[in-house]
TIVEXZA-855680 format. One record per residue (C-alpha): residue number from 0; residue in three letters; x, y, z. Coordinates in nm, 4 decimals. Layout:
N
> n res X Y Z
> NUM ALA X Y Z
...
***
This chain:
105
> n res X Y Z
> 0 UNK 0.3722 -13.1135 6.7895
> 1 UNK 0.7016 -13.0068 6.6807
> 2 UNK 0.8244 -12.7192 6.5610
> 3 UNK 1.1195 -12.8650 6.3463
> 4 UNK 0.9747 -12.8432 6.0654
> 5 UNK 0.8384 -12.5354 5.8340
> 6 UNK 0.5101 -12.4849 5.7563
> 7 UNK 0.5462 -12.1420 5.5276
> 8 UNK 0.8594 -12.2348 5.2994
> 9 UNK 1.0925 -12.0573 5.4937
> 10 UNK 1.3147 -12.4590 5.4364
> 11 UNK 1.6920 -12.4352 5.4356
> 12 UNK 1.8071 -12.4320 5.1162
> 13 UNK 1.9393 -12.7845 5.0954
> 14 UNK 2.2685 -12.8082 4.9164
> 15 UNK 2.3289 -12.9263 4.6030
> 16 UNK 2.4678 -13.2335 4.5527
> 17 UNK 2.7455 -13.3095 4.4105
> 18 UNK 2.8038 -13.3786 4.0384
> 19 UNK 2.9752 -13.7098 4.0041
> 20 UNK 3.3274 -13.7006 3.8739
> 21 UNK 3.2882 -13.7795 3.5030
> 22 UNK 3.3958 -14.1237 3.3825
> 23 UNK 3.6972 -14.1891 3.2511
> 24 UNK 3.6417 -14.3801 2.9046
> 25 UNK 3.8876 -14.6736 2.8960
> 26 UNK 4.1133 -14.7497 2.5774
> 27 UNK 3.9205 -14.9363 2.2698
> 28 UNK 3.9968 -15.2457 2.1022
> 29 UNK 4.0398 -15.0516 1.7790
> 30 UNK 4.2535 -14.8150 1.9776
> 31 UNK 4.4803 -15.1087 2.0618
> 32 UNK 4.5191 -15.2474 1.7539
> 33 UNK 4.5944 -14.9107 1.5869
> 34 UNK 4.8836 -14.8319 1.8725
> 35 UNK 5.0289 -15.2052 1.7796
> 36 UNK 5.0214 -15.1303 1.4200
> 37 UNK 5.2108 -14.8102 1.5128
> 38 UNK 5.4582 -14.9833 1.6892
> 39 UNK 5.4890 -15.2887 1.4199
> 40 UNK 5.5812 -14.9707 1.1707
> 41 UNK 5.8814 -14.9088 1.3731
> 42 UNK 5.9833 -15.2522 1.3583
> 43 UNK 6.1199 -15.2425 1.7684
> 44 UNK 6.2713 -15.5051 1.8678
> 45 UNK 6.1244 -15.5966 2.1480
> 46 UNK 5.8900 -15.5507 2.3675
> 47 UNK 6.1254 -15.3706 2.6070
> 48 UNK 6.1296 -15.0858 2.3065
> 49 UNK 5.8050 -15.1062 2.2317
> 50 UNK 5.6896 -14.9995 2.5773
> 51 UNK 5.9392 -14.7483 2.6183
> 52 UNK 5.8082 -14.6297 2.2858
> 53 UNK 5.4335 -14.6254 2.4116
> 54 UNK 5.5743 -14.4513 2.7808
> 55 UNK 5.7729 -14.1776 2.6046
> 56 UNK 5.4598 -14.0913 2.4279
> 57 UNK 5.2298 -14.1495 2.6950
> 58 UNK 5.4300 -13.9084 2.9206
> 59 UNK 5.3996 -14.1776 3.2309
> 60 UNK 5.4858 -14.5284 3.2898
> 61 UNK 5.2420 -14.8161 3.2200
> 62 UNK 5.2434 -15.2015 3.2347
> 63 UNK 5.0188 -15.2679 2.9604
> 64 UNK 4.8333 -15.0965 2.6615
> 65 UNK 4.5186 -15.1000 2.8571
> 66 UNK 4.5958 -14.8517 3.1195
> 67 UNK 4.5739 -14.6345 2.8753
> 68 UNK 4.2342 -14.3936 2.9093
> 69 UNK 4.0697 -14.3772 2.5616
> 70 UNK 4.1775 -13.9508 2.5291
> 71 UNK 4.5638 -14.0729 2.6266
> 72 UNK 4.5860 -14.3561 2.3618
> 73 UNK 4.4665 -14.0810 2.0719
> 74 UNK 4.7753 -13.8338 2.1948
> 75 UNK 4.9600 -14.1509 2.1882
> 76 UNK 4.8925 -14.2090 1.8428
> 77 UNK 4.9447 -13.8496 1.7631
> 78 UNK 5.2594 -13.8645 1.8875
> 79 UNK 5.3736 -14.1956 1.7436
> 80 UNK 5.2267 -14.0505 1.3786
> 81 UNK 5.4349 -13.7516 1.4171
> 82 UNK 5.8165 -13.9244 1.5260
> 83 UNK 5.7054 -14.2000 1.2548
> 84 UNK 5.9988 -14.2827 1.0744
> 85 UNK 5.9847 -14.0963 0.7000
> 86 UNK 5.9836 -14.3205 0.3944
> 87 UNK 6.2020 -14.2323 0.0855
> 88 UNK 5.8758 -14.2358 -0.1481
> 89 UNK 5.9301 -14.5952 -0.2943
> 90 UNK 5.7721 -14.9132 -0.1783
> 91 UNK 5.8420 -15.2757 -0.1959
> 92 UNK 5.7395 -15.3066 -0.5068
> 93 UNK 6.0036 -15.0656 -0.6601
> 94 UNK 6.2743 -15.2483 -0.5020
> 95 UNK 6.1915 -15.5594 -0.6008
> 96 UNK 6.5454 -15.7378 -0.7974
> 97 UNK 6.3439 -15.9844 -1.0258
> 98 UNK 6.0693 -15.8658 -1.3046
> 99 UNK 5.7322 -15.9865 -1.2499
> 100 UNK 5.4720 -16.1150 -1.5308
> 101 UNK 5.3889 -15.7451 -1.5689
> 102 UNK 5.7269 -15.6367 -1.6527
> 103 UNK 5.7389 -15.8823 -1.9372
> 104 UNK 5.4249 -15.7484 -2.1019
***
C-alpha cells in the first residue's frame, strides 16, 4: 500500500494553469484594402513612399501590409485619416474647363 496518496482531502493544491497568451488577430482583407485606398489618396509615388508612409504610422518597420496585427492597422488608419492631405472644398467636377449637357439646360 502506499501512502502517496490522500485519502481525507488534505491534496496539494495543484496550481493553476496557465491562461494562454491571447491571440493576436491578424490584419483583414477589408483592412488592407482600406490602408491602400489611404495611401492611393496621397497619390505617393512609389512604393518606397508608400511604405515609409505605412512605417511612420505604424511606429515600426514592416515588409508588407500583412504584418500588420488587425488593432495596429486601425491606428494606422487613424493616423493616415488624421495627416490626410486637406481638400480646398471643390471637386472635380467644379474644375472641370468644358460645360457639360447640364450646363446647357
Amino acid at each position: 500500500m502506499s501512502i502517496d496518496q490522500s485519502l481525507f482531502g488534505d491534496d496539494p493544491e495543484p496550481e493553476p494553469a496557465a491562461a494562454p497568451a491571447p491571440a493576436v488577430a491578424a490584419i483583414t482583407d477589408w483592412q488592407v484594402d482600406l490602408l491602400r485606398k489611404a495611401l492611393d489618396a496621397r497619390a505617393l509615388p512609389d512604393m518606397a513612399a508608400r511604405q515609409a508612409a505605412i512605417e511612420q504610422a505604424a511606429g515600426r518597420s514592416l515588409a508588407s501590409l500583412r504584418e500588420l496585427t488587425f488593432d495596429e492597422a486601425n491606428a494606422v488608419l487613424v493616423r493616415l485619416a488624421e495627416d490626410a492631405p486637406r481638400r480646398d472644398g471643390t471637386s472635380l467636377w467644379d474644375q472641370r474647363e468644358d460645360d457639360t449637357w447640364i450646363d446647357r439646360l
